[in-house]
C-alpha positions as CSV (number, residue, x, y, z in Angstrom):
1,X,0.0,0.0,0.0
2,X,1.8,2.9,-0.9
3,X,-0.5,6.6,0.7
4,X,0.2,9.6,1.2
5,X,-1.4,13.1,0.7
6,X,-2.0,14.6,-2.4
7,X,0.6,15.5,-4.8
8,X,3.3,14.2,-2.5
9,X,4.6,11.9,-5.2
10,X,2.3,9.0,-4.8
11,X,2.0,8.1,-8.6
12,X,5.8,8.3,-9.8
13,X,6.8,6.1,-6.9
14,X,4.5,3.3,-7.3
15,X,5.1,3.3,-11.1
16,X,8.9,3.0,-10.1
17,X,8.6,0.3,-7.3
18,X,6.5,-1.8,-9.6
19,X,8.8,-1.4,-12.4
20,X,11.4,-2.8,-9.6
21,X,9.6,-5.7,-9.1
22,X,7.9,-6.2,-12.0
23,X,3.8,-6.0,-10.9
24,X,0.9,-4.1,-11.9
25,X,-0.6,-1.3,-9.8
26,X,-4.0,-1.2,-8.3
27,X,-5.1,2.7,-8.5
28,X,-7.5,3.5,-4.9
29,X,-7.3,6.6,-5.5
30,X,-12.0,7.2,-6.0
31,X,-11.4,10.3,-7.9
32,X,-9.5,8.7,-10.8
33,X,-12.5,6.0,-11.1
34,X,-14.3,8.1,-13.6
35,X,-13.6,8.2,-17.3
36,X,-15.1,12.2,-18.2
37,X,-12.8,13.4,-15.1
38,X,-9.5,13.8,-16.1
39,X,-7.2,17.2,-15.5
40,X,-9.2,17.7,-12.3
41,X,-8.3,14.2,-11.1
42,X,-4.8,14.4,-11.5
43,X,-4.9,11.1,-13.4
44,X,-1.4,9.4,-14.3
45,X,-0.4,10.3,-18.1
46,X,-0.4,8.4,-21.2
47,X,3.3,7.4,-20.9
48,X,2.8,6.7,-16.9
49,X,-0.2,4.2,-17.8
50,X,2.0,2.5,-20.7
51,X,5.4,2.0,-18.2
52,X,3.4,-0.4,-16.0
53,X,-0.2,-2.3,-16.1
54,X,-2.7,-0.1,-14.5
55,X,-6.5,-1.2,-12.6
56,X,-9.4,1.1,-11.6
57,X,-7.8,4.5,-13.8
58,X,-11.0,5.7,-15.5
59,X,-12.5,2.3,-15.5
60,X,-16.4,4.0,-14.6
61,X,-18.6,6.8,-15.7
62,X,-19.8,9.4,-13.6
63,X,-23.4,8.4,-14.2
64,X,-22.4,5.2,-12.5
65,X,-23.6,4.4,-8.7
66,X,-20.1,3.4,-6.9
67,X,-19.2,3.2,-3.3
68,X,-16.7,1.7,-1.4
69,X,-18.6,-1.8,-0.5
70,X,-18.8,-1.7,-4.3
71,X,-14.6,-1.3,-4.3
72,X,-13.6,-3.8,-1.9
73,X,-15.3,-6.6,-3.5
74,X,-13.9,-5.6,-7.1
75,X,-10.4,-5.1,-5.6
76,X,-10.7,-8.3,-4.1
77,X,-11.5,-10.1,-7.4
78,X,-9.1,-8.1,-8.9
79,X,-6.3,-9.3,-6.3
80,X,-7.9,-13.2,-6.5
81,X,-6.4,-12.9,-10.2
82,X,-3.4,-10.8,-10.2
83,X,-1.9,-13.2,-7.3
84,X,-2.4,-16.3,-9.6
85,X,0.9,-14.5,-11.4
86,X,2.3,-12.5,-8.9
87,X,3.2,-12.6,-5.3
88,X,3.1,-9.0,-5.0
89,X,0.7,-6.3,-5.9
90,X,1.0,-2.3,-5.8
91,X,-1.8,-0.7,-4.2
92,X,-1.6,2.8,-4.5
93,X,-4.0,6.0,-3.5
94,X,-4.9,8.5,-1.3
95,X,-8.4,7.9,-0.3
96,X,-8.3,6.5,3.2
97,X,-11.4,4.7,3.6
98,X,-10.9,2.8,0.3
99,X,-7.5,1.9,1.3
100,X,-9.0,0.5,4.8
101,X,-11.7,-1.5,3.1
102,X,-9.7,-3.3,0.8
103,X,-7.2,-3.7,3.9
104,X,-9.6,-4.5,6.3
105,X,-12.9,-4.9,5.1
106,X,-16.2,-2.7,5.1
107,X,-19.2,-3.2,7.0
108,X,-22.2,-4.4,4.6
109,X,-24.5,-2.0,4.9
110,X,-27.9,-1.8,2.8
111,X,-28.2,0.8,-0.2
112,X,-30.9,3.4,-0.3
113,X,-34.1,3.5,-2.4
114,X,-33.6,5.9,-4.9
115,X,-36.3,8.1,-3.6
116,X,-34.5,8.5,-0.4
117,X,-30.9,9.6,-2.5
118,X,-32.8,12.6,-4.3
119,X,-34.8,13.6,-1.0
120,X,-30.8,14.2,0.3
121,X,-29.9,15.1,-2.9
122,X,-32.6,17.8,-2.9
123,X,-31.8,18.9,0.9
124,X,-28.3,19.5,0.1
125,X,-29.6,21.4,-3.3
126,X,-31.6,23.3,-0.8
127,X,-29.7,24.0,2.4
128,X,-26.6,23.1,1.5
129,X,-23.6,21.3,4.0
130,X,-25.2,22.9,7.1
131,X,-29.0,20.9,6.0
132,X,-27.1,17.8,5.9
133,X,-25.8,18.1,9.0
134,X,-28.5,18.9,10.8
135,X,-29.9,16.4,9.6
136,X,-27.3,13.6,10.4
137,X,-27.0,15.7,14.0
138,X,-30.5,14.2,14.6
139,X,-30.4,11.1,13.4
140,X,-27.0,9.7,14.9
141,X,-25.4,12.3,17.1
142,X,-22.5,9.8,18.4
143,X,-21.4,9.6,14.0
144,X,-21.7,13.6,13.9
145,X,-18.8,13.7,16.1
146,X,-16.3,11.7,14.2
147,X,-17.5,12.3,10.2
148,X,-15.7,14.6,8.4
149,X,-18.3,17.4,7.9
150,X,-17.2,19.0,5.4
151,X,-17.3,15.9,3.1
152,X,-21.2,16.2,1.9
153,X,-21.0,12.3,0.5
154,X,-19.8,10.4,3.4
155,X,-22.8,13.0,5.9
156,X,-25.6,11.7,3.0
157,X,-24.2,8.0,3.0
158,X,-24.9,8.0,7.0
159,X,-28.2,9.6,6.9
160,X,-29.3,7.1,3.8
161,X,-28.2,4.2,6.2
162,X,-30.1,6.1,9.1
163,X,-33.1,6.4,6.9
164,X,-33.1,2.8,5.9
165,X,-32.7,1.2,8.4
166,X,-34.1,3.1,11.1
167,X,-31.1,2.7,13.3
168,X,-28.1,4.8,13.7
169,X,-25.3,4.2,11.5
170,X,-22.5,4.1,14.3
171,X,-24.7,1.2,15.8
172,X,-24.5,-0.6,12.5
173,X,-20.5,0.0,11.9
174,X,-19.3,-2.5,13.6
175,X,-15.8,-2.3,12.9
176,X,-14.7,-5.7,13.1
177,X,-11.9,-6.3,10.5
178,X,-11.7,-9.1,8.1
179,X,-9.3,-11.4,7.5
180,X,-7.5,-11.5,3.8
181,X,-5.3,-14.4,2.4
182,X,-2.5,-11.5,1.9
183,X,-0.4,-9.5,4.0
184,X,0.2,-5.7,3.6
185,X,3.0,-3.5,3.9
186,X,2.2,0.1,4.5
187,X,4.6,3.2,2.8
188,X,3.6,6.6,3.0
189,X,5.3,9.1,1.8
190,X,5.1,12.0,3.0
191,X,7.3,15.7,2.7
192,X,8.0,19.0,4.2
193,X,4.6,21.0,4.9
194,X,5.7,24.5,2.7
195,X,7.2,21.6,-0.9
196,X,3.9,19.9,-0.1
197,X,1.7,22.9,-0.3
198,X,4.3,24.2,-3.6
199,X,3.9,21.2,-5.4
200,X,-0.1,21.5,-4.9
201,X,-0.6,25.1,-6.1
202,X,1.9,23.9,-8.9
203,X,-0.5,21.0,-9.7
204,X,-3.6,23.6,-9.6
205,X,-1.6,26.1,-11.9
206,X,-0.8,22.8,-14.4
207,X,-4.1,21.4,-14.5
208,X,-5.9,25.0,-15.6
209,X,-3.0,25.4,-18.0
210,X,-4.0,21.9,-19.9
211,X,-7.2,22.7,-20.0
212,X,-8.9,22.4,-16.6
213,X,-11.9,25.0,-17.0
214,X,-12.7,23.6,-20.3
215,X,-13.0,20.5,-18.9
216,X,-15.2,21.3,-15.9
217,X,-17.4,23.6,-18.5
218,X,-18.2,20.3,-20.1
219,X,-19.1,18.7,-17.0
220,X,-21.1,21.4,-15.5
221,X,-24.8,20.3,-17.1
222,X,-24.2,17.3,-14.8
223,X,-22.8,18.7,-11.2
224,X,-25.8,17.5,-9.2
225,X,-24.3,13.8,-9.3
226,X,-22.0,12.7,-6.4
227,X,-18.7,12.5,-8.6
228,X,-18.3,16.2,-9.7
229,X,-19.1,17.1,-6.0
230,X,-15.1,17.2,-5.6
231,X,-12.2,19.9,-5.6
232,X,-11.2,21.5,-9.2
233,X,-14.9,21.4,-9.8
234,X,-17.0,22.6,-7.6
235,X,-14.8,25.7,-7.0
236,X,-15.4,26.4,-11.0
237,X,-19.2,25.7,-11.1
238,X,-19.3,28.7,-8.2
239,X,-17.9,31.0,-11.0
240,X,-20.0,29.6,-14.0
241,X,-22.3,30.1,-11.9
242,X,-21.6,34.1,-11.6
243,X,-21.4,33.8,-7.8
244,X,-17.6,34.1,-7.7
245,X,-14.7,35.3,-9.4
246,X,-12.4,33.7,-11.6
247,X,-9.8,34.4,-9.0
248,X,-11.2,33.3,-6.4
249,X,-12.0,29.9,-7.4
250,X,-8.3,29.3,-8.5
251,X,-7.4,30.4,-4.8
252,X,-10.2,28.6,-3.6
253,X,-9.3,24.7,-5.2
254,X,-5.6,25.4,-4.2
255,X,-6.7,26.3,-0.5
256,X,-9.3,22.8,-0.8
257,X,-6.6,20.9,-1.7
258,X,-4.2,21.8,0.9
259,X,-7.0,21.0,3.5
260,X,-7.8,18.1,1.7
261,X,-4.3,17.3,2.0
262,X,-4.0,18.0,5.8
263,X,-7.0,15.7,6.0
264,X,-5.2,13.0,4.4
265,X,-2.2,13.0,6.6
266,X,-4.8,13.0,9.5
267,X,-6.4,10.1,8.2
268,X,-3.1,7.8,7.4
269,X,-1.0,9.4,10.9
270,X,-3.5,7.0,12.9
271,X,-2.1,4.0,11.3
272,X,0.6,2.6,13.3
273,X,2.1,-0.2,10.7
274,X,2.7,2.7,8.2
275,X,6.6,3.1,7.4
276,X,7.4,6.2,6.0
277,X,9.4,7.9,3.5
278,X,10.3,11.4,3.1
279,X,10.3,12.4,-0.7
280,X,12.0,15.9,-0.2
281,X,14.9,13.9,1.4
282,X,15.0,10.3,0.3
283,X,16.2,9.4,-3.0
284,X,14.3,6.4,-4.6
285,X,16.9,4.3,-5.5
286,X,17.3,0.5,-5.9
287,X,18.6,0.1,-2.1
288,X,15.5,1.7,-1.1
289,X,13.0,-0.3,-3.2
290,X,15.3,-3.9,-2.2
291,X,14.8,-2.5,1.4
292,X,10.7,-1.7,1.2
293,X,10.6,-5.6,-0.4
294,X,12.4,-6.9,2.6
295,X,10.3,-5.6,5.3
């Protein structure tokens, strides 16, 4: 499992220690699951794809309904095949509770009638973040203290279990893990706070110069579905809108992802069996790559 925060590097280093050992890479990384999102997503080049097989890059469409019980059973049967000609496998990705539930499994909770998603869809249309969480703030007070509430998906995802089920969802995540058939070793890489926050406003000023706003003009018609609720889009569709500035929603998805980044390293720092790697200081050589296969 290779994690990190955003634009720490996570990419180039798994395409280099799996050209090492000679594996394929399995992407976790949910916004790069969608084919129409591209610049936005930071998704690994042309030539990046070709140097080494690549899994879940673009492999759905936005108009899809994924989640991440839907994740962990596809990695698994992904992982059920790859191992039948390797003894290793490159997981790589930034998305925390993706990584956890092909690492430890996911509780199976029951999906939502589809007139319950637009009643939440239409609440957060409505009243925004703060009517979702006032919402969930009724519903399961015990979750409203640990969700991250500024992530509208994973405060609808709660309340549809709530509303299902008529229980809580903290009663209902049990948090029991799973036993796999494979053992994991955990890298993150990680650098210094100020070449962190540089290389993401470099990534923000990269993505808008190939072509980022024409992009998200494309995808605007269709913001209302659960994948273009994300940073690099949302930020734009505020100025198509006319309800901000052109400037401010550059400054505005370079400030997101820094938080989003912070997040990130909030998420993985609670993992214990994580060793990790400065990129700003280490150099990724073969020694290093011989020494990550022998741990």
């Amino acid at each position: 499992m290779v994690v990190g925060p955003t634009a720490v590097g996570k990419t180039s280093f798994a395409i280099e220690l799996a050209t090492h050992i000679g594996i394929e890479i399995l992407s976790a990384d949910s916004r790069q699951f969608y084919r129409e999102m591209t610049i936005g997503t930071a998704v690994p080049s042309t030539d990046e794809l070709n140097c080494i097989p690549h899994h879940f890059i673009q492999h759905l469409s936005i108009h899809e309904d994924y989640n991440v019980h839907r994740f962990e059973q596809d990695a698994l049967a992904l992982l059920e095949k790859l191992f039948i000609n390797y003894n290793r496998v490159v997981v790589v990705g930034g998305s925390g509770l993706y990584l956890n539930a092909l690492a430890y499994g996911i509780d199976e909770l029951p999906d939502p009638s589809e007139e319950t998603r637009q009643y939440l869809n239409q609440v957060f249309a409505d009243e925004g973040l703060p009517g979702l969480r006032n919402l969930l703030l009724k519903l399961d007070a015990e979750f409203y203290k640990t969700i991250d509430l500024h992530n509208p998906n994973r405060i609808k995802r709660a309340i549809e279990v709530c509303l299902t089920t008529g229980l809580p969802y903290s009663q209902l995540r049990l948090g029991k893990k799973k036993e796999r058939d494979f053992q994991i070793k955990w890298i993150g890489l990680t650098r210094n706070r100020n070449s962190l926050y540089e290389n993401i406003n470099s990534r923000v000023d990269k993505m808008l110069a190939n072509g980022l706003i024409e992009e998200a003009r494309q995808l605007w018609p269709l913001e209302h579905l659960n994948a273009l609720n994300t940073v690099g889009y949302r930020e734009l569709f505020s100025w198509f809108h006319g309800k901000e500035t052109y400037e401010w929603a550059v400054e505005k998805i370079k400030t997101n992802s820094r938080r989003y980044a912070k997040r990130q390293m909030t998420w993985f720092t609670k993992n214990n069996d994580i060793r990790w790697i400065e990129t700003d200081k280490t150099p990724l050589t073969k020694d290093l790559f011989n020494e990550i296969i022998e741990l």
